[in-house]
SEVEX-640618 format. One record per residue: residue number from 1; x, y, z of N, C-alpha, C in turn; residue in three letters. Coordinates in nm, 4 decimals. Layout:
N
+------+----------+----------+----------+----------+----------+----------+----------+----------+----------+------+
! resi !     n_c1 !     n_c2 !     n_c3 !    ca_c1 !    ca_c2 !    ca_c3 !     c_c1 !     c_c2 !     c_c3 ! resn !
+------+----------+----------+----------+----------+----------+----------+----------+----------+----------+------+
!  NUM !        X !        Y !        Z !        X !        Y !        Z !        X !        Y !        Z !  ala !
...
+------+----------+----------+----------+----------+----------+----------+----------+----------+----------+------+
! end
This chain:
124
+------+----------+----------+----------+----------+----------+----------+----------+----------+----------+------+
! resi !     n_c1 !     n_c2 !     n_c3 !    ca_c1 !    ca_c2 !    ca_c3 !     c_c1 !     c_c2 !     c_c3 ! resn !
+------+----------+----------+----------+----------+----------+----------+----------+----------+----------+------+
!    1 !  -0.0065 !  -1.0940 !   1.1221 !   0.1180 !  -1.1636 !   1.1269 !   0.2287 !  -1.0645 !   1.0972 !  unk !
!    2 !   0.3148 !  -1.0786 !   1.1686 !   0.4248 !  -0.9404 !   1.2002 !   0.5658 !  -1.0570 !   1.2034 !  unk !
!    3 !   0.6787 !  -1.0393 !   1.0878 !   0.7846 !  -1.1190 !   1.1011 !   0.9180 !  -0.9896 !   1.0675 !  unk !
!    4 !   1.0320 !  -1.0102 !   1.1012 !   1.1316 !  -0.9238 !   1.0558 !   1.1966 !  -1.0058 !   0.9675 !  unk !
!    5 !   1.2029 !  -0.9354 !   0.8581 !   1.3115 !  -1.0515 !   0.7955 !   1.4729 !  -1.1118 !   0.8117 !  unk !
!    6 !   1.5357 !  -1.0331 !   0.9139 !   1.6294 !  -1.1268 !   0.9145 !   1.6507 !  -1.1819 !   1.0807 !  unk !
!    7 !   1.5508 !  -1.1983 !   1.1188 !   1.4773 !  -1.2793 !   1.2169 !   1.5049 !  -1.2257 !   1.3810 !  unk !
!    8 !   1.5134 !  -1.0929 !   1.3789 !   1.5513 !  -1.0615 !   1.4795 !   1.3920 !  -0.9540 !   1.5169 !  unk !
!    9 !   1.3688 !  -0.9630 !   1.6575 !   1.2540 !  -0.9382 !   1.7051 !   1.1991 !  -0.7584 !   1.6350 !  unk !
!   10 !   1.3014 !  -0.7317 !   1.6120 !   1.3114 !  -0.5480 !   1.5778 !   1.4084 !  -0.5440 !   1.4510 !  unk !
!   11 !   1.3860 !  -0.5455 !   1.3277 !   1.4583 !  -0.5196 !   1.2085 !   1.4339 !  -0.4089 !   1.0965 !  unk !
!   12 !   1.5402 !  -0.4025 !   1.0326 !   1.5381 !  -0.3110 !   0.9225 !   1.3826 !  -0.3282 !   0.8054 !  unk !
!   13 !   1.3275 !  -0.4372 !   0.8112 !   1.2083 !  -0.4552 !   0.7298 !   1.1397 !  -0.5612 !   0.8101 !  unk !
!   14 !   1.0342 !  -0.5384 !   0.8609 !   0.9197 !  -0.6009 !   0.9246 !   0.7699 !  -0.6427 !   0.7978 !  unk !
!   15 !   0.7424 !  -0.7578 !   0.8095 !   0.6219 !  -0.8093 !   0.7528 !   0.4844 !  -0.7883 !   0.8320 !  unk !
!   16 !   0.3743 !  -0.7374 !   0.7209 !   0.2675 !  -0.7825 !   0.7973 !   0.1675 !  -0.8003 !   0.6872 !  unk !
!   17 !   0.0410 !  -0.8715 !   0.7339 !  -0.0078 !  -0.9583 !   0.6301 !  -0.1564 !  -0.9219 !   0.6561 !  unk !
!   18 !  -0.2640 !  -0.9100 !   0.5893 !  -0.3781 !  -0.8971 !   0.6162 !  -0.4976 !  -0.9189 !   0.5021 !  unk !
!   19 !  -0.5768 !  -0.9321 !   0.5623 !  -0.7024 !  -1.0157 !   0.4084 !  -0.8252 !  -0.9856 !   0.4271 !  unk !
!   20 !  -0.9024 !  -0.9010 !   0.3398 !  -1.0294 !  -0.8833 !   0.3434 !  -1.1108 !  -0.9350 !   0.2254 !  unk !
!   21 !  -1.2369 !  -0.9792 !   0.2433 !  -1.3890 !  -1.0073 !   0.1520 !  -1.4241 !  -0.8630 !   0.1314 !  unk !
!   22 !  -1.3794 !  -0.8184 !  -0.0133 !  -1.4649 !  -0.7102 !  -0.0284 !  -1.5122 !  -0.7190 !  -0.1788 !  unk !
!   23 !  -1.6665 !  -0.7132 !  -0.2108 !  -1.7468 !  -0.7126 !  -0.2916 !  -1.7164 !  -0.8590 !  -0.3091 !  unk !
!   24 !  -1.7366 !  -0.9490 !  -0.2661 !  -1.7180 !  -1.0694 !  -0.2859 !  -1.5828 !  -1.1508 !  -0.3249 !  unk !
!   25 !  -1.4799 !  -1.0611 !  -0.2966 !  -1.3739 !  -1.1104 !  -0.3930 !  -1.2642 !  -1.1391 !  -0.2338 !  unk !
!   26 !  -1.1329 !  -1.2151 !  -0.1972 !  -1.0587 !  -1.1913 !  -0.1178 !  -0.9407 !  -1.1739 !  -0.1686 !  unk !
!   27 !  -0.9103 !  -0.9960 !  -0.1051 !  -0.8449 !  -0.9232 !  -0.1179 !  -0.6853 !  -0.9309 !  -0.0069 !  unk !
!   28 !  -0.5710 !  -0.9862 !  -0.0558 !  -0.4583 !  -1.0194 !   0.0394 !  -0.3855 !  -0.8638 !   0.0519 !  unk !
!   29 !  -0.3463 !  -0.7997 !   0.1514 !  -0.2586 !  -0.6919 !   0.1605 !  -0.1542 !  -0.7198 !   0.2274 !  unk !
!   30 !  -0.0271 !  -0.7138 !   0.1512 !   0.1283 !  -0.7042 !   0.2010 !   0.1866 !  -0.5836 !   0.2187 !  unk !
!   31 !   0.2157 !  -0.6164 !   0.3451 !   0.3234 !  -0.4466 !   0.4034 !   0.4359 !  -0.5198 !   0.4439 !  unk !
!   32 !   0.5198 !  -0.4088 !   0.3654 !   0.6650 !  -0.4553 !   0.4453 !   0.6633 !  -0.3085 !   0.4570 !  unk !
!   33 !   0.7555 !  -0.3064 !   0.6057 !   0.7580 !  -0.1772 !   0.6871 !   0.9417 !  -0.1752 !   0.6658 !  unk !
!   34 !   0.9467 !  -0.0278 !   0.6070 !   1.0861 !  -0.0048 !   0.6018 !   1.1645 !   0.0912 !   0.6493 !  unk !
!   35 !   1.2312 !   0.1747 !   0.7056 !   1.2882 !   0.2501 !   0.7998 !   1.2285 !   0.3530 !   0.7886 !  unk !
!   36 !   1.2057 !   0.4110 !   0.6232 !   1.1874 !   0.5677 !   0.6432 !   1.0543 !   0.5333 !   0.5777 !  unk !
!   37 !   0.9587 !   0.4514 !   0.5357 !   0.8411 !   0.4043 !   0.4750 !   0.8112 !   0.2659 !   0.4554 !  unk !
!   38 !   0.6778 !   0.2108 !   0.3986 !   0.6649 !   0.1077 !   0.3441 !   0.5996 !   0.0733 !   0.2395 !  unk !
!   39 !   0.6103 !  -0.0293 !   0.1728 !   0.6087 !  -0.1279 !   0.0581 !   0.4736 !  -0.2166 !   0.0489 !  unk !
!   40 !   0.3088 !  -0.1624 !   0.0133 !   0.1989 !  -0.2185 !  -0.0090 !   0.1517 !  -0.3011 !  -0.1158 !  unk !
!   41 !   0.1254 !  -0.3868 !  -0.0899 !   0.1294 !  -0.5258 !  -0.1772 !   0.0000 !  -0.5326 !  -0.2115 !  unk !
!   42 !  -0.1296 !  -0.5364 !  -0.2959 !  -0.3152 !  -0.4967 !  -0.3020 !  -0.2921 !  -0.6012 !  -0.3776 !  unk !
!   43 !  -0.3689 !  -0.7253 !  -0.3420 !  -0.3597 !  -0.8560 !  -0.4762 !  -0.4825 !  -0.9259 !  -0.4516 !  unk !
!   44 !  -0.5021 !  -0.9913 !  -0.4870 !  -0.6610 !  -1.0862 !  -0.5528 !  -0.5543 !  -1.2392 !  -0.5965 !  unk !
!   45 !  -0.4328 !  -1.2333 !  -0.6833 !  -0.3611 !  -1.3326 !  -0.6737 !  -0.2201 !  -1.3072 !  -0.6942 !  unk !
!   46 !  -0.1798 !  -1.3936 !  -0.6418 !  -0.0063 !  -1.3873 !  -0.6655 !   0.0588 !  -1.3041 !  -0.8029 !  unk !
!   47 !   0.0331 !  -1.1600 !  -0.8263 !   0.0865 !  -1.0838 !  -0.9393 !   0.1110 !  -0.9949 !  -0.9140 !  unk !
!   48 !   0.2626 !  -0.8808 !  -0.9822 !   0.2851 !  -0.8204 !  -0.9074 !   0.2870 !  -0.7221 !  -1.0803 !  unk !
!   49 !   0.2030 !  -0.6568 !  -1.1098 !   0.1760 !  -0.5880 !  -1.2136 !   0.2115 !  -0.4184 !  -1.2457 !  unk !
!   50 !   0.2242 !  -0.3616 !  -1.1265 !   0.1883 !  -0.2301 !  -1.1038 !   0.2791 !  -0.1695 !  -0.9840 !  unk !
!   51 !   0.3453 !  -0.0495 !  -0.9867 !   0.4294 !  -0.0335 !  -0.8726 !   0.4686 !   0.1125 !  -0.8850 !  unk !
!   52 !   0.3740 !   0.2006 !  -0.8102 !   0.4389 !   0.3243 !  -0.7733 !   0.4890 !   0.3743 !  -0.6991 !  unk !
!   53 !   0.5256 !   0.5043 !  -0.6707 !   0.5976 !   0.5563 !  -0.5356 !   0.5603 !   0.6841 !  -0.5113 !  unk !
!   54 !   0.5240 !   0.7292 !  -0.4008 !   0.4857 !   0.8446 !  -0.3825 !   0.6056 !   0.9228 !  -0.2558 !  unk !
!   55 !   0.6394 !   1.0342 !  -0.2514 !   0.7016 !   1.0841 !  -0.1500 !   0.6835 !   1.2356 !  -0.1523 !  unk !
!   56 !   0.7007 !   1.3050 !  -0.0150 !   0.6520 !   1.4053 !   0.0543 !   0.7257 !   1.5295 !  -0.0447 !  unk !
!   57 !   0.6665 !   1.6151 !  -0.0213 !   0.7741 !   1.7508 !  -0.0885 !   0.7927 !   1.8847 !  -0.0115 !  unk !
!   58 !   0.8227 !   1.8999 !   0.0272 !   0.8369 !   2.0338 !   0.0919 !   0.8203 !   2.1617 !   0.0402 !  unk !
!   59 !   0.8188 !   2.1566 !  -0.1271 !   0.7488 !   2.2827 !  -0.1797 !   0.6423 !   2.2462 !  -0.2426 !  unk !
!   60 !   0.5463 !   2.1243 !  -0.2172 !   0.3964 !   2.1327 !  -0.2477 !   0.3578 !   2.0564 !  -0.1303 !  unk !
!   61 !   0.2594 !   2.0645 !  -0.1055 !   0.1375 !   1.9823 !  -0.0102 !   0.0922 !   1.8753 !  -0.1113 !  unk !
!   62 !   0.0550 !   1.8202 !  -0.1998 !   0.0648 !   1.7143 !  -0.2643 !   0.2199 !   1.6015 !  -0.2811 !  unk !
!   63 !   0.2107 !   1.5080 !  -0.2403 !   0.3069 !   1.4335 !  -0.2417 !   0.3584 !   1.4210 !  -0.4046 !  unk !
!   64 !   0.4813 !   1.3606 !  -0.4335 !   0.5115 !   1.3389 !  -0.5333 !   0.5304 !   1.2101 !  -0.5532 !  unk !
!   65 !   0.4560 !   1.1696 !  -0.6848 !   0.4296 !   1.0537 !  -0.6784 !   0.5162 !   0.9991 !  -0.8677 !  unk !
!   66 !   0.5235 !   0.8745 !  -0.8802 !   0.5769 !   0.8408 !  -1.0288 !   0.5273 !   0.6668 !  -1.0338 !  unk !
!   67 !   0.5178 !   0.6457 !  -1.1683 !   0.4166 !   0.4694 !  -1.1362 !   0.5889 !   0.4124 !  -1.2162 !  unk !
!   68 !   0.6268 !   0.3050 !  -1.1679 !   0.7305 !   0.2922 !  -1.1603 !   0.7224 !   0.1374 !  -1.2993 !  unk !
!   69 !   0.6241 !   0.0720 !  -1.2504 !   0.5927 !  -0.0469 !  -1.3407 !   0.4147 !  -0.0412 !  -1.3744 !  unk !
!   70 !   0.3379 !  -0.0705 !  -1.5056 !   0.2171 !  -0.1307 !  -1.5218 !   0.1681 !  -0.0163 !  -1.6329 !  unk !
!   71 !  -0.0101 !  -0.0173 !  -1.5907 !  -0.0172 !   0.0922 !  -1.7201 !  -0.0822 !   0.2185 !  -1.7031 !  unk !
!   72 !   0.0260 !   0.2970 !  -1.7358 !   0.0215 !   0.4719 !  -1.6888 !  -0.1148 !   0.5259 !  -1.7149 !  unk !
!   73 !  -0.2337 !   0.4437 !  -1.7654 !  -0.3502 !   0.5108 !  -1.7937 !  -0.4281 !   0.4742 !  -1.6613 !  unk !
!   74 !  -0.3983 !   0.3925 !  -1.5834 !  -0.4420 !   0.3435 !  -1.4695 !  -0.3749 !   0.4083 !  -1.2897 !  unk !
!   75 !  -0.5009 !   0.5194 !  -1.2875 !  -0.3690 !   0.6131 !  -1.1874 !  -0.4067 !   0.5446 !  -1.0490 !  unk !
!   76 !  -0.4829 !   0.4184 !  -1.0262 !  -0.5315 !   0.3832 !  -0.8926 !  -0.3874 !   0.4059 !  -0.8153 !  unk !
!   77 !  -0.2991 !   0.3129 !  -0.8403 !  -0.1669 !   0.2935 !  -0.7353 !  -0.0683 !   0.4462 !  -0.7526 !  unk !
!   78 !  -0.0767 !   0.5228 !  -0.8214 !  -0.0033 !   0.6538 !  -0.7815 !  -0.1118 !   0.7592 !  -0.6666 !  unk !
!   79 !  -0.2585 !   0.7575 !  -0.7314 !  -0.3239 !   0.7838 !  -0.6276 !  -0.3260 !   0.7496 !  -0.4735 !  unk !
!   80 !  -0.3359 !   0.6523 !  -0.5075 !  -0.3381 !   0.5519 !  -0.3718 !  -0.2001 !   0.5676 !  -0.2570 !  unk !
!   81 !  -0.1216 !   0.5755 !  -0.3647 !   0.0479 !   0.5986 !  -0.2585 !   0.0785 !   0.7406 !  -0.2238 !  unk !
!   82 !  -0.0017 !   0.8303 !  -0.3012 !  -0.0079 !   0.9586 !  -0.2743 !  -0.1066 !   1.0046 !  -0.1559 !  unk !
!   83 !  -0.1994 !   0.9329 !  -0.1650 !  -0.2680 !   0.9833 !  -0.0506 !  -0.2551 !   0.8907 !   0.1150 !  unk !
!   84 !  -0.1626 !   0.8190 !   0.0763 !  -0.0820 !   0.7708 !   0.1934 !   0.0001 !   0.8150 !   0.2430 !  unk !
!   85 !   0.1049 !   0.8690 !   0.1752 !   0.1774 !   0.9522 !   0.1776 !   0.1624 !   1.0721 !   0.2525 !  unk !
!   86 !   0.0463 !   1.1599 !   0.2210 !   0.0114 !   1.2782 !   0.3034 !  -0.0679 !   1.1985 !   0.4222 !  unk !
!   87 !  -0.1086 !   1.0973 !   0.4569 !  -0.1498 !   1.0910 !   0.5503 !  -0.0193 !   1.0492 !   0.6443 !  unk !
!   88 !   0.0566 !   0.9722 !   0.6131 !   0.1595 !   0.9075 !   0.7165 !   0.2698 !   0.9888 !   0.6832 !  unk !
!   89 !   0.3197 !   1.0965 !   0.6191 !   0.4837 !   1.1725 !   0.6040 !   0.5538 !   1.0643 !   0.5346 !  unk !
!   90 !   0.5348 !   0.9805 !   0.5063 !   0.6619 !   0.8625 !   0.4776 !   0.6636 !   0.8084 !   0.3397 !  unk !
!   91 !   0.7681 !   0.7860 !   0.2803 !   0.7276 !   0.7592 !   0.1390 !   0.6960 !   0.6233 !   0.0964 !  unk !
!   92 !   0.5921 !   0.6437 !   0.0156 !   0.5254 !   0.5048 !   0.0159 !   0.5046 !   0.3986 !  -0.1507 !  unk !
!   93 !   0.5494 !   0.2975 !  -0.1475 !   0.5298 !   0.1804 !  -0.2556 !   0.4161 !   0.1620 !  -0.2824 !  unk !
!   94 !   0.3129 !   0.1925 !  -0.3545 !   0.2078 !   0.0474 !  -0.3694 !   0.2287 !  -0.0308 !  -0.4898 !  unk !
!   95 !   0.1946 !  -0.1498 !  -0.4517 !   0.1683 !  -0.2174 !  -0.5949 !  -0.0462 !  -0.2583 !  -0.5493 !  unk !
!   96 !  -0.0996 !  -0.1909 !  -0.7020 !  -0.2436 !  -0.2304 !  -0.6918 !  -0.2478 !  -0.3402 !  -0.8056 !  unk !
!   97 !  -0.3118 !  -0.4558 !  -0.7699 !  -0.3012 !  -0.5286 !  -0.8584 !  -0.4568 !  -0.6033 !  -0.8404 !  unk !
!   98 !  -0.5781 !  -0.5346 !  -0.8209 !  -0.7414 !  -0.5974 !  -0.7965 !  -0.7696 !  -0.5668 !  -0.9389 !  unk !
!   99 !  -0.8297 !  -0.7207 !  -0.9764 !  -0.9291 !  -0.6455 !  -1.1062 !  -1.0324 !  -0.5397 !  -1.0872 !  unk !
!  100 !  -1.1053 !  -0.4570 !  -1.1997 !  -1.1579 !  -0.3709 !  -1.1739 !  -1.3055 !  -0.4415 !  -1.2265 !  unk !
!  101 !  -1.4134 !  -0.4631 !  -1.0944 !  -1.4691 !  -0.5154 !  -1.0626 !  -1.6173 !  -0.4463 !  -1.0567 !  unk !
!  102 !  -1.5773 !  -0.2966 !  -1.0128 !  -1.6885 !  -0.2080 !  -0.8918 !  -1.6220 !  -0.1148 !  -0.9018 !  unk !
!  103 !  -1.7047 !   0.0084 !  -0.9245 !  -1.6345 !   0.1291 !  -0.9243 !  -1.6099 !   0.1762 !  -0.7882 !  unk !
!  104 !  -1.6755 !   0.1089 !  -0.7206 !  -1.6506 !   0.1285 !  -0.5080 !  -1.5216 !   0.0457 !  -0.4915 !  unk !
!  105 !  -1.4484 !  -0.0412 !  -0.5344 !  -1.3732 !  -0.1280 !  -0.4894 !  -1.2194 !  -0.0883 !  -0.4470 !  unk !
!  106 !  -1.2102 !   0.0645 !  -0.4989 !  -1.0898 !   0.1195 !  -0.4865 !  -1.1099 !   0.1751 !  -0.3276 !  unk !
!  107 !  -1.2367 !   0.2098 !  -0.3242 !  -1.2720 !   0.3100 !  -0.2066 !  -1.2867 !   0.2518 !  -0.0955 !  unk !
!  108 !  -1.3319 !   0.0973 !  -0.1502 !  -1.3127 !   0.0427 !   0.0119 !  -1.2402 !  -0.0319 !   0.0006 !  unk !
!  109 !  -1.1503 !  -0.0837 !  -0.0483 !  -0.9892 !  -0.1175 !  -0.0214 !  -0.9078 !  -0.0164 !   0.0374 !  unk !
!  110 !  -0.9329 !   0.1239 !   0.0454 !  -0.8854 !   0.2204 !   0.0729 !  -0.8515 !   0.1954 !   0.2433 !  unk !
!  111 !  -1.0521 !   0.2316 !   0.2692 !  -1.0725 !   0.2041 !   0.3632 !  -1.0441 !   0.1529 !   0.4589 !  unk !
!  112 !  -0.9981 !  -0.0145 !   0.3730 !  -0.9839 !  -0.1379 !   0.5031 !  -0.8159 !  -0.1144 !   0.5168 !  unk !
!  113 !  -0.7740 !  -0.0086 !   0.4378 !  -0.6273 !  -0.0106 !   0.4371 !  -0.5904 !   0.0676 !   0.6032 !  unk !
!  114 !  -0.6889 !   0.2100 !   0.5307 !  -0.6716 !   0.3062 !   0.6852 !  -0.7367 !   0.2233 !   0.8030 !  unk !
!  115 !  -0.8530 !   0.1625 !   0.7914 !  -0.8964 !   0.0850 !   0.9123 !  -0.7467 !  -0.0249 !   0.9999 !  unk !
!  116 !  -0.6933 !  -0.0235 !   0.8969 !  -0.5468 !  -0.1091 !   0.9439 !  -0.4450 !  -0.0772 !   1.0059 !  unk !
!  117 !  -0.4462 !   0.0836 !   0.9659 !  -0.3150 !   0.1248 !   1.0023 !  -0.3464 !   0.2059 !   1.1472 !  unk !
!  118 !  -0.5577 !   0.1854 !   1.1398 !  -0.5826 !   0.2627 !   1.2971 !  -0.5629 !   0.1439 !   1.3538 !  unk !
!  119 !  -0.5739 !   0.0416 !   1.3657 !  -0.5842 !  -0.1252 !   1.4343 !  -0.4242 !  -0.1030 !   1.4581 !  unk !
!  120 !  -0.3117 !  -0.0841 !   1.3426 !  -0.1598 !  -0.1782 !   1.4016 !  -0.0694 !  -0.0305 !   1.3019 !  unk !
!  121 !  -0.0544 !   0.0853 !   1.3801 !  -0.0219 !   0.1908 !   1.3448 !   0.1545 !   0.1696 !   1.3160 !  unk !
!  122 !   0.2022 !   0.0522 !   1.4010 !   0.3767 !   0.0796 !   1.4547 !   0.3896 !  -0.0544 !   1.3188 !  unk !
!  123 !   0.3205 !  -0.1172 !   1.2406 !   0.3056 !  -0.2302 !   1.1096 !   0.3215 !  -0.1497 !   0.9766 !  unk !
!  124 !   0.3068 !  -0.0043 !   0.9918 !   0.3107 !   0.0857 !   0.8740 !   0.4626 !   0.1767 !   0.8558 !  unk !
+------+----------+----------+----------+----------+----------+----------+----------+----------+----------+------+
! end
């Protein structure tokens, strides 16, 4: 599901919505797509706990990343926006908000993330 928010077919912030069963649990992912990056939403339920940012640098090959809200001992969502980051150039939001369940659960949330962005590349 792909909406712009101020309802015009091509906008400044585009929605898209997607949901996976992983390790038994359903996992909702929110993207809002924003001019120069976008804004990843990782939830299990309506909470928005955690919120970093990662962006590109031109004097390192590691992105630069900072956790903006949640708890700094928990590096999933600076990781996570960092290595999005070097994959897409663009600077990137996540908020991770899955209980920690499975020590695999980061890795294949990862997964179904990149599996997404090979499925609907112009949604990122």
């Amino acid at each position: 599901m792909e909406t712009a928010l101020n309802g015009d077919s091509v906008g400044p912030i585009a929605v898209h919505d997607f949901w996976e069963k992983i390790l038994e649990q359903l996992d909702h992912f929110h993207v809002m797509k924003l001019r120069c990056g976008f804004f990843l939403w990782i939830r299990s339920e309506p909470v928005l706990s955690s919120l970093a940012l990662a962006v590109s640098s031109k004097h390192d090959s590691v992105p630069l990343s900072a956790l903006v809200l949640g708890d700094p001992s928990d590096t999933t969502p600076s990781s996570l926006a960092q290595r999005l980051t070097k994959k897409t150039k663009k600077q990137v939001f996540v908020s991770y908000n899955l209980p920690v369940t499975n020590s695999n659960l980061a890795l294949l949330v990862e997964n179904r993330i990149k599996k997404e962005m090979e499925l609907h590349p112009d949604r990122f």
